[in-house]
TORKOL-4160 file (C-alpha; in steps of 0.2 Angstrom, whole numbers, padded with zeros to 4 digits, m for minus):
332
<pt num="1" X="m0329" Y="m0472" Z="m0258"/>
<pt num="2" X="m0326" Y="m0459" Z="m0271"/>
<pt num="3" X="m0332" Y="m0446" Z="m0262"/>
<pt num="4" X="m0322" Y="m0452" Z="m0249"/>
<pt num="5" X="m0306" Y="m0451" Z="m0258"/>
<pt num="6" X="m0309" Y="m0435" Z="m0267"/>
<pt num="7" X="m0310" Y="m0427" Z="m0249"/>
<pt num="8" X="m0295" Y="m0436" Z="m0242"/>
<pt num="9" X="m0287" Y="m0431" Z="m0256"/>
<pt num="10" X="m0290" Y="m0411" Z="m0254"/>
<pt num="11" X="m0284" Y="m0415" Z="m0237"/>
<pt num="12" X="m0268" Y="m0419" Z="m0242"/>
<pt num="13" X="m0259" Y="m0404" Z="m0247"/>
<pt num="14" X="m0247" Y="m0405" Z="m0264"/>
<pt num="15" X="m0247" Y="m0425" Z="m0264"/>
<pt num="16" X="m0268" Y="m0422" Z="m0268"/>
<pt num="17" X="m0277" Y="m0415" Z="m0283"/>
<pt num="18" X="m0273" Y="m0397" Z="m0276"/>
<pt num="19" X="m0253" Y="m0399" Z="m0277"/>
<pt num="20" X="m0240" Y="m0394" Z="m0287"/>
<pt num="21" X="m0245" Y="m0409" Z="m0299"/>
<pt num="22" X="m0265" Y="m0409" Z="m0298"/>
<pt num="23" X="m0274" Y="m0405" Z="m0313"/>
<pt num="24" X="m0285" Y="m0392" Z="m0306"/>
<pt num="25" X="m0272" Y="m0377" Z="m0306"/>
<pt num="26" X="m0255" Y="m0372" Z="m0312"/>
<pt num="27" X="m0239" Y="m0376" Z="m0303"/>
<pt num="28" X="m0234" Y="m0358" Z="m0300"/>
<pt num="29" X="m0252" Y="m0354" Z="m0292"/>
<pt num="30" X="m0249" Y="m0366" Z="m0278"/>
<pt num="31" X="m0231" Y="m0358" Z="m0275"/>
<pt num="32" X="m0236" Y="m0341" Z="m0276"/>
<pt num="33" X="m0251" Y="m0344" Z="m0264"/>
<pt num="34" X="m0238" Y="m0352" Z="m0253"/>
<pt num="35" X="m0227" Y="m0340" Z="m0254"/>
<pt num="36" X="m0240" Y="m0325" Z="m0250"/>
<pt num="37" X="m0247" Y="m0330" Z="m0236"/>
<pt num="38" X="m0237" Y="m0325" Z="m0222"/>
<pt num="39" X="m0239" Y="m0307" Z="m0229"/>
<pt num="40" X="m0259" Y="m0312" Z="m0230"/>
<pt num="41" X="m0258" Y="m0315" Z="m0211"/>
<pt num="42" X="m0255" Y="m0294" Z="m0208"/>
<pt num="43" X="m0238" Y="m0295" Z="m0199"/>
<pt num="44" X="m0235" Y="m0277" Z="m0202"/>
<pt num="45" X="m0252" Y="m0271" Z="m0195"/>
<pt num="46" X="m0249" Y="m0283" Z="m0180"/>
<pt num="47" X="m0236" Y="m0273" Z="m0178"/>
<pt num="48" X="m0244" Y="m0255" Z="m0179"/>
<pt num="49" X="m0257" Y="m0263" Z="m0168"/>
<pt num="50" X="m0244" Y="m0267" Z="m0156"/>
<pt num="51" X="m0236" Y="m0251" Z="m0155"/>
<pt num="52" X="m0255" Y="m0240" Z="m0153"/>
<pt num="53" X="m0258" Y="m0253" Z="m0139"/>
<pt num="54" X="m0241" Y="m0245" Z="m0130"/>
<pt num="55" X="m0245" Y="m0227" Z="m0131"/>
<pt num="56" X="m0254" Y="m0221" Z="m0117"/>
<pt num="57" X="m0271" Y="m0211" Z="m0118"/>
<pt num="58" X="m0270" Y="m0191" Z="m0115"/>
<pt num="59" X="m0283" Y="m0182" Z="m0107"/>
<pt num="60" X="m0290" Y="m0168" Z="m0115"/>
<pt num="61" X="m0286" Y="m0150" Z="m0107"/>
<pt num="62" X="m0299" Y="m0137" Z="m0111"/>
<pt num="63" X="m0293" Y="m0121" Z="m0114"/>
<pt num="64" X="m0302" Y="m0112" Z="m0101"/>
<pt num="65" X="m0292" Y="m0126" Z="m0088"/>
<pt num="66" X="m0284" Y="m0117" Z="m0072"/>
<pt num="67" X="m0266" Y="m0119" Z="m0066"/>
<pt num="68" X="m0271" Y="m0136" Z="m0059"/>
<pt num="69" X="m0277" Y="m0144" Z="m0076"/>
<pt num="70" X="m0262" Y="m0137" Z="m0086"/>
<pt num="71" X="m0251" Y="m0146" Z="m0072"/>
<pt num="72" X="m0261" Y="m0160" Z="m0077"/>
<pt num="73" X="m0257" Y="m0159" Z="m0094"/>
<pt num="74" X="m0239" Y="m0157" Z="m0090"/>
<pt num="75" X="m0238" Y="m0173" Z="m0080"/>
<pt num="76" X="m0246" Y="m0184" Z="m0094"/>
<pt num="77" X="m0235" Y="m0176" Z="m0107"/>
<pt num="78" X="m0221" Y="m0182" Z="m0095"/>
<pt num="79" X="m0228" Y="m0199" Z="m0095"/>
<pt num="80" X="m0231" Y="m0200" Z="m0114"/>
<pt num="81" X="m0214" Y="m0194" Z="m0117"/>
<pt num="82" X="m0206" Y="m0208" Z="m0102"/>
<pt num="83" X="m0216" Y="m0221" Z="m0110"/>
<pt num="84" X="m0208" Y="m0218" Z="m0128"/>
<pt num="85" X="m0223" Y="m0209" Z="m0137"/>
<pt num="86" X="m0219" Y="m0196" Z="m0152"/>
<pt num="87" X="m0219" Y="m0179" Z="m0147"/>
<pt num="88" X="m0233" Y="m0171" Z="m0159"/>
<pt num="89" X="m0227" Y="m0157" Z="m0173"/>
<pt num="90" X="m0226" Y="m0138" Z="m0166"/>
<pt num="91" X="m0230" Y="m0143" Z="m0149"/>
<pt num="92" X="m0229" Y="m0133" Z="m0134"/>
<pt num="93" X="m0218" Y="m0140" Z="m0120"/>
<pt num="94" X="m0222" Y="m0132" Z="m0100"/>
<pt num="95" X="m0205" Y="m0126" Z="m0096"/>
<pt num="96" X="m0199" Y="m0134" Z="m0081"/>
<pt num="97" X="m0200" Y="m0128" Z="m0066"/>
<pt num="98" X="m0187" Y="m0117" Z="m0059"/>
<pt num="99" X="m0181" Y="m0113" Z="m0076"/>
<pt num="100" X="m0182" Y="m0095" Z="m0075"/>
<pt num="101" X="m0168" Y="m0082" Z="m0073"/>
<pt num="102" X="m0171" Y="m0073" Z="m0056"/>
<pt num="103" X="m0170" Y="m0056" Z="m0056"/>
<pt num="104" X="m0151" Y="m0048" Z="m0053"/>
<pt num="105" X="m0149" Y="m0038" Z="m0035"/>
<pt num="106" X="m0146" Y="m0022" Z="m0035"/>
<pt num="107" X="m0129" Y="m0014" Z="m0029"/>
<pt num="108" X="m0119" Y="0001" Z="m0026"/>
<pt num="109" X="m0129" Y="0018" Z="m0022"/>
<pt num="110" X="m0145" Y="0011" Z="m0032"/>
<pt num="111" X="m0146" Y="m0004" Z="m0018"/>
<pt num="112" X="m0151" Y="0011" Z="m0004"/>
<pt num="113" X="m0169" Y="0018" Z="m0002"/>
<pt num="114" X="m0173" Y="0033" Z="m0009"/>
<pt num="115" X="m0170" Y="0045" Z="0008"/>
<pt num="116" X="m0152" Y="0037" Z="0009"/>
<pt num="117" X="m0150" Y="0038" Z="m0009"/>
<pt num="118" X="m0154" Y="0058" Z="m0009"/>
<pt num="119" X="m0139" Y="0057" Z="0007"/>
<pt num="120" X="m0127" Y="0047" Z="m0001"/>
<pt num="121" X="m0129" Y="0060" Z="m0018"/>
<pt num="122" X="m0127" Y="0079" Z="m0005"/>
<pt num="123" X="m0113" Y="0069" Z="0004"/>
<pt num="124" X="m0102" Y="0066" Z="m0013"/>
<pt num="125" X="m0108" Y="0082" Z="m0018"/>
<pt num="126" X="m0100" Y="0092" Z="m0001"/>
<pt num="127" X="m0086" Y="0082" Z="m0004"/>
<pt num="128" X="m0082" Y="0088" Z="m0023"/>
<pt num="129" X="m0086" Y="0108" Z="m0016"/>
<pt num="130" X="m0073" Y="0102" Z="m0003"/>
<pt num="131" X="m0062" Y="0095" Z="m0016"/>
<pt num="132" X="m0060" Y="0108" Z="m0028"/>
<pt num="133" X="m0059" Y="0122" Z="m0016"/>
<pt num="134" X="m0045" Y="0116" Z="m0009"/>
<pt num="135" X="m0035" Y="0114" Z="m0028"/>
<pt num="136" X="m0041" Y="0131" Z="m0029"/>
<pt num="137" X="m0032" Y="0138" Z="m0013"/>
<pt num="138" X="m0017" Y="0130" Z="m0016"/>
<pt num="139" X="m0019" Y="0136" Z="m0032"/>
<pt num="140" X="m0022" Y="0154" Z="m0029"/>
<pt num="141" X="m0009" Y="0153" Z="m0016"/>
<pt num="142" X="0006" Y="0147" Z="m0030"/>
<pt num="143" X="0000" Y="0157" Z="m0043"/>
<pt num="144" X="0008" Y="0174" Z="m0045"/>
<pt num="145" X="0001" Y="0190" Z="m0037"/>
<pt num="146" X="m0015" Y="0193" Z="m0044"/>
<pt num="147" X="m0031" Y="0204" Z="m0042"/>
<pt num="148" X="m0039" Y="0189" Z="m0030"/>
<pt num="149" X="m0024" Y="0185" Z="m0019"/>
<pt num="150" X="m0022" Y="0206" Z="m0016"/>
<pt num="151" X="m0040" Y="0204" Z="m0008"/>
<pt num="152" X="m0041" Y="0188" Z="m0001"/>
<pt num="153" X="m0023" Y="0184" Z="0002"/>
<pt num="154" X="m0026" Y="0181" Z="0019"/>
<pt num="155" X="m0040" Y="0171" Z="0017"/>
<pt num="156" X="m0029" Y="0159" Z="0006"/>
<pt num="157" X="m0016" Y="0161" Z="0018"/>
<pt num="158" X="m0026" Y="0155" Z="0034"/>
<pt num="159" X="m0032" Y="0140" Z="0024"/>
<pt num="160" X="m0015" Y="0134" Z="0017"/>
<pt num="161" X="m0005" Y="0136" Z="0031"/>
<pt num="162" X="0003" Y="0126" Z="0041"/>
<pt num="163" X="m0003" Y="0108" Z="0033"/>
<pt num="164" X="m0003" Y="0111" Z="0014"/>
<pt num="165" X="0011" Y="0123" Z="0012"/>
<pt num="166" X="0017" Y="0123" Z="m0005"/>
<pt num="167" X="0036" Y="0131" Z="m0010"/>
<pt num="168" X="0046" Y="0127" Z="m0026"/>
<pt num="169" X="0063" Y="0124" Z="m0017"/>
<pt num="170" X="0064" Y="0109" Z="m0023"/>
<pt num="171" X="0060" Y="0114" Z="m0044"/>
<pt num="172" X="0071" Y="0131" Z="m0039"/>
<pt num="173" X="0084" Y="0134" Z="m0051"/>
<pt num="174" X="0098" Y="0132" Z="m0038"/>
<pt num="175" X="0088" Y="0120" Z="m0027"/>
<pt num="176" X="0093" Y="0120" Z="m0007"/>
<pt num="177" X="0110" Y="0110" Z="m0009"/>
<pt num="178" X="0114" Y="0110" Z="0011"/>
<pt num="179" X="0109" Y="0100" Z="0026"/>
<pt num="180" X="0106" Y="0112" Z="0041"/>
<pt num="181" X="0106" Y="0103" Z="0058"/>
<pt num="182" X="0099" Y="0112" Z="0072"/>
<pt num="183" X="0105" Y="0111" Z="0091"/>
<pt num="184" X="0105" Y="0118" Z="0108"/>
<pt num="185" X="0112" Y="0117" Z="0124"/>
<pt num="186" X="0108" Y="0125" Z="0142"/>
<pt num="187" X="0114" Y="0130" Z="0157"/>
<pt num="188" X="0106" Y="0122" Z="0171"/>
<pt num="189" X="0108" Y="0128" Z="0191"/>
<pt num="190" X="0110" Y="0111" Z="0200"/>
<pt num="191" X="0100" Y="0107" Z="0216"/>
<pt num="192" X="0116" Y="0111" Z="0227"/>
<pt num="193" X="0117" Y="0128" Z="0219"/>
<pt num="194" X="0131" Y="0127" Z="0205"/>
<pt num="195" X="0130" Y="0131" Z="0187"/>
<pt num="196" X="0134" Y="0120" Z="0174"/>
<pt num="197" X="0132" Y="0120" Z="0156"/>
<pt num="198" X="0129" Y="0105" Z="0147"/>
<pt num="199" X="0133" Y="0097" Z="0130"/>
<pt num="200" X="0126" Y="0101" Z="0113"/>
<pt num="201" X="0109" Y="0092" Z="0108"/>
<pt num="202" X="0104" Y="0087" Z="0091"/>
<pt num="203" X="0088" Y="0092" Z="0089"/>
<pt num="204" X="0086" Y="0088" Z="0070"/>
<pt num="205" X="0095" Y="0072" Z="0072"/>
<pt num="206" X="0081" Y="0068" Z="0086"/>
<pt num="207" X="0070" Y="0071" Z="0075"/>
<pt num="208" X="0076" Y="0062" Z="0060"/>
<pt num="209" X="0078" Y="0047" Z="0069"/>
<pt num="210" X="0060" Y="0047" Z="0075"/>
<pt num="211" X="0055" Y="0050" Z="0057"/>
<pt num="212" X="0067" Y="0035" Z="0049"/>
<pt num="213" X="0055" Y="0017" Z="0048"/>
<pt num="214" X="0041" Y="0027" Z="0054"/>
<pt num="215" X="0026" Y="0027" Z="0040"/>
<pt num="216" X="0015" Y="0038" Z="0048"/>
<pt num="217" X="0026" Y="0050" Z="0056"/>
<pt num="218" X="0019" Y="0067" Z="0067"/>
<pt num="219" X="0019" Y="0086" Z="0059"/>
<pt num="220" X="0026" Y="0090" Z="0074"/>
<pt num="221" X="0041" Y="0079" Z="0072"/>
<pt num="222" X="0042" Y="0084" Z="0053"/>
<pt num="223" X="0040" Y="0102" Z="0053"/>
<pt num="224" X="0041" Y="0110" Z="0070"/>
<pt num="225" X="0058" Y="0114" Z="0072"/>
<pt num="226" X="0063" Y="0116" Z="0055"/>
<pt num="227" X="0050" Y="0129" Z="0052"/>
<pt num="228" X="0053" Y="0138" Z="0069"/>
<pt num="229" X="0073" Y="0139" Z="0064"/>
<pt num="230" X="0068" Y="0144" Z="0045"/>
<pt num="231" X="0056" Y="0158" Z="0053"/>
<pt num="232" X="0069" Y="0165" Z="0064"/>
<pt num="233" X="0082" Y="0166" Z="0052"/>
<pt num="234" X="0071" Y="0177" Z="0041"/>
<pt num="235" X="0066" Y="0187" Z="0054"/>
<pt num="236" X="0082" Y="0194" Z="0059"/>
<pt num="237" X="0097" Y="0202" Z="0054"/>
<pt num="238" X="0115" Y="0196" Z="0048"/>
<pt num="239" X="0119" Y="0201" Z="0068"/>
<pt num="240" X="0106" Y="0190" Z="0074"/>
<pt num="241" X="0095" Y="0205" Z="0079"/>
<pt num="242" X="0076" Y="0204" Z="0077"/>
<pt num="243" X="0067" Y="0213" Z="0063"/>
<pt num="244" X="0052" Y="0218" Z="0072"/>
<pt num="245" X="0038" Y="0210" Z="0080"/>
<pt num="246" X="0040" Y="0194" Z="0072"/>
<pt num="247" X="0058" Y="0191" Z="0077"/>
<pt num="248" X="0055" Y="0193" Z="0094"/>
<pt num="249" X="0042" Y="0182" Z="0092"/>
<pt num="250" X="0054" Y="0169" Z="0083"/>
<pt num="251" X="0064" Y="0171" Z="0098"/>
<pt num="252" X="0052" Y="0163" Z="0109"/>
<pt num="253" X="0043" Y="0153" Z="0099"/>
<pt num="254" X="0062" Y="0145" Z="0100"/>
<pt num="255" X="0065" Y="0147" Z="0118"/>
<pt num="256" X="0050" Y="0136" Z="0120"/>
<pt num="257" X="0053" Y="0122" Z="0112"/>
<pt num="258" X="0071" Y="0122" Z="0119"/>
<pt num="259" X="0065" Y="0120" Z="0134"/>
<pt num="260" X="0050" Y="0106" Z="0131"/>
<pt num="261" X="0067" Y="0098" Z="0120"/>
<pt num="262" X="0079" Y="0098" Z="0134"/>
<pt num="263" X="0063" Y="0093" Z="0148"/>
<pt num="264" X="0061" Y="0078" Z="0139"/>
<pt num="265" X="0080" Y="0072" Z="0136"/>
<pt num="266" X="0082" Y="0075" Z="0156"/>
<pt num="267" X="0095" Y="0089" Z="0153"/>
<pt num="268" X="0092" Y="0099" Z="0169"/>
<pt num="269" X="0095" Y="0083" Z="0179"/>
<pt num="270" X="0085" Y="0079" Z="0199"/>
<pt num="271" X="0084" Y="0094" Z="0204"/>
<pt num="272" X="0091" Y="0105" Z="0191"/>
<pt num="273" X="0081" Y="0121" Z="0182"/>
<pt num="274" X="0088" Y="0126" Z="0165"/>
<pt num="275" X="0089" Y="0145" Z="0168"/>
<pt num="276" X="0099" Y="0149" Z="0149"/>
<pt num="277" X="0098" Y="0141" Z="0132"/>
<pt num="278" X="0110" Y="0143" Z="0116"/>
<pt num="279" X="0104" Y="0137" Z="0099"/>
<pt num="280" X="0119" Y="0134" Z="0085"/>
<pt num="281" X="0116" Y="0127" Z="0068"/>
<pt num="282" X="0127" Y="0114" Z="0058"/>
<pt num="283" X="0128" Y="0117" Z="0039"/>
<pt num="284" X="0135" Y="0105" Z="0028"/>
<pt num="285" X="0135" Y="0103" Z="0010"/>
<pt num="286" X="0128" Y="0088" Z="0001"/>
<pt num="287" X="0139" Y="0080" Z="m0008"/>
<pt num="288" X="0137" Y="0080" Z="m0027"/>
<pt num="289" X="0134" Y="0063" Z="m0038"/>
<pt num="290" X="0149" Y="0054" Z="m0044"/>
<pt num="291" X="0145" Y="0058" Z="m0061"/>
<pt num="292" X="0147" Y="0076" Z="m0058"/>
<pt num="293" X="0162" Y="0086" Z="m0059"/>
<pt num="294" X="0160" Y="0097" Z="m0047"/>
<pt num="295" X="0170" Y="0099" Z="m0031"/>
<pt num="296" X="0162" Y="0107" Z="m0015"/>
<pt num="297" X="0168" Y="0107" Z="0005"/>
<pt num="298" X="0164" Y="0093" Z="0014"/>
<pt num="299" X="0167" Y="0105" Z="0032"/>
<pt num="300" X="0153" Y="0110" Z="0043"/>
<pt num="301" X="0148" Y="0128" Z="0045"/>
<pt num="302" X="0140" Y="0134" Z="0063"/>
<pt num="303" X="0130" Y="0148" Z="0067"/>
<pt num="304" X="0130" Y="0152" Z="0085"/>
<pt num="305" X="0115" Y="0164" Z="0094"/>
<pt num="306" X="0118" Y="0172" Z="0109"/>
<pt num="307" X="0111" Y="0165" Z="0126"/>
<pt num="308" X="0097" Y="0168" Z="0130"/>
<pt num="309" X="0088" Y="0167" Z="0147"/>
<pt num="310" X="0072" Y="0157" Z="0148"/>
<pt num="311" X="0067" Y="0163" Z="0166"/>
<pt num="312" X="0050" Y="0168" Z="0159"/>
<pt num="313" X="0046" Y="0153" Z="0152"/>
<pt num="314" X="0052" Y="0144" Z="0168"/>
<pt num="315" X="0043" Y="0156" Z="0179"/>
<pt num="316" X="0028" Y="0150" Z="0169"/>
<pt num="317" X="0031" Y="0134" Z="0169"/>
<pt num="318" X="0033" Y="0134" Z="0189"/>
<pt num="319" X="0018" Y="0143" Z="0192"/>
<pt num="320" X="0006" Y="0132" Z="0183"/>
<pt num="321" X="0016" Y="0114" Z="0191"/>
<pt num="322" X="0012" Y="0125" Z="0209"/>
<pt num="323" X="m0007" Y="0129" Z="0202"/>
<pt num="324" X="m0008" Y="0110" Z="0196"/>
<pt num="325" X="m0003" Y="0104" Z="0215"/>
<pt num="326" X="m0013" Y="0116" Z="0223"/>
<pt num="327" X="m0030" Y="0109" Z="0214"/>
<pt num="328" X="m0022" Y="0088" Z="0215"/>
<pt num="329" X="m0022" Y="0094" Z="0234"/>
<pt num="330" X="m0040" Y="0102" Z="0234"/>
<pt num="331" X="m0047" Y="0089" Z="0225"/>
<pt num="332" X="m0037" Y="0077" Z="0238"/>
């Protein structure tokens, strides 16, 4: 029975010998051991047991591993790191793929292959040559007289004019202060025989009004007649006589484009063939600017040439409409 009882009692917990109140221990020891023995039971290594369970195993890459291994080893560092594991000090991460900054494309002349490379450089190079020979006509060509335009004058000459003809009218001292109007009429023998002259034509004005809006407008409207009237006119006299050859080649340099003038305005009417032409020019100042004091006459000034006949020219002109019908009928 005692035996029995002193076992039940160690059974017991703090109501037996081994409580707070038993004789065999203190009363702290049994509060202490109480109080100790959750931390006995290793919550914290349960823990760090739990957390080394969660970590997935990583294969071992050999260094001598090809592209393929070192795939591998990318795709289980991705897995550690999706599944939460701590990336290892002074790793090396794979870079992504794709990550790389292609190359930039090339452009311009550097884009070419070398044989169109070697064109595209003589090409710009012709044209620079081009280029500054041409500044240096024009530039021999404004320059005073010098030791190179006395021997090649006329070399600088042939390349200048007609297209880039330079003058300082306009930067003159007493720059060209007058409009000067060119026309002509004509006196045209009818179908039935008569004679009849007809009204004065505008030429400038013609062309002024083919010019006006137009942004692209011809040489030929621009500086055919006014350069044919500016080339008579200083080729002749005050009498209007010619000064040698070159007048009388004024003259029918302007008995021509009379002629193709008047052809297109219909002057010689059905039937009609101009047989004279008379050219006059119109001369008025331009008026100065309001802030100026200066007072000048507002009347027109003409200059009337004599007639001239232009049978040559229409002689021509006949002959090559009759050779022009005689080889529409041949061919026919």
């Amino acid at each position: 029975m005692d035996a029995y009882d002193k076992g039940s009692d160690a059974r017991q917990g703090q109501d037996g010998p081994g409580g707070p109140a038993g004789p065999d221990r203190p009363d702290g020891e049994a509060d202490a051991a109480e109080t100790t023995a959750p931390e006995a039971d290793g919550a914290p290594e349960a823990a760090g047991a739990r957390e080394a369970a969660d970590v997935p195993e990583v294969a071992v890459v050999p260094e001598a591993a090809g592209t393929a291994e070192v795939a591998g080893a990318a795709e289980v560092a991705g897995a550690a790191e999706a599944a939460g594991a701590p990336e290892a000090v002074g790793a090396v991460r794979p870079a992504p793929p794709g990550t790389g900054q292609p190359a930039a494309p090339r452009t311009g002349v550097a884009a070419l292959s070398p044989r169109y490379q070697v064109g595209a450089v003589v090409a710009l190079a012709v044209v620079a040559v081009a280029v500054c020979a041409h500044i240096g006509m024009v530039f021999l060509h404004l320059a005073p007289s010098n030791t190179v335009t006395k021997q090649h004058g006329d070399v600088v000459d042939e390349w200048v004019f007609p297209e880039f003809e330079q003058n300082w009218k306009l930067f003159a001292p007493n720059p060209l202060q007058q409009n000067v109007s060119v026309q002509v009429r004509a006196e045209v023998s009818t179908a039935d025989g008569e004679i009849r002259t007809t009204g004065w034509y505008d030429l400038s004005a013609e062309d002024g009004r083919a010019i006006d809006g137009n942004p692209l407008p011809s040489h030929t409207q621009q500086n055919e007649l006014r350069r044919a009237w500016d080339f008579f006119v200083a080729s002749h006299d005050s009498d209007d006589r010619p000064v040698g050859l070159r007048g009388t080649l004024s003259e029918t340099y302007l008995r021509r484009i009379a002629l193709l003038r008047l052809d297109r305005d219909g002057a010689a009417g059905p039937g009609g063939v101009v047989e004279r032409v008379q050219y006059r020019s119109r001369t008025t100042n331009v008026e100065p600017p309001p802030w100026s004091g200066e007072k000048v006459s507002d009347r027109p000034t003409f200059r009337e040439l004599p007639w001239w006949s232009v049978s040559a020219e229409t002689r021509g002109a006949k002959s090559g409409q009759a050779g022009q019908t005689a080889r529409e009928g041949g061919a026919a």
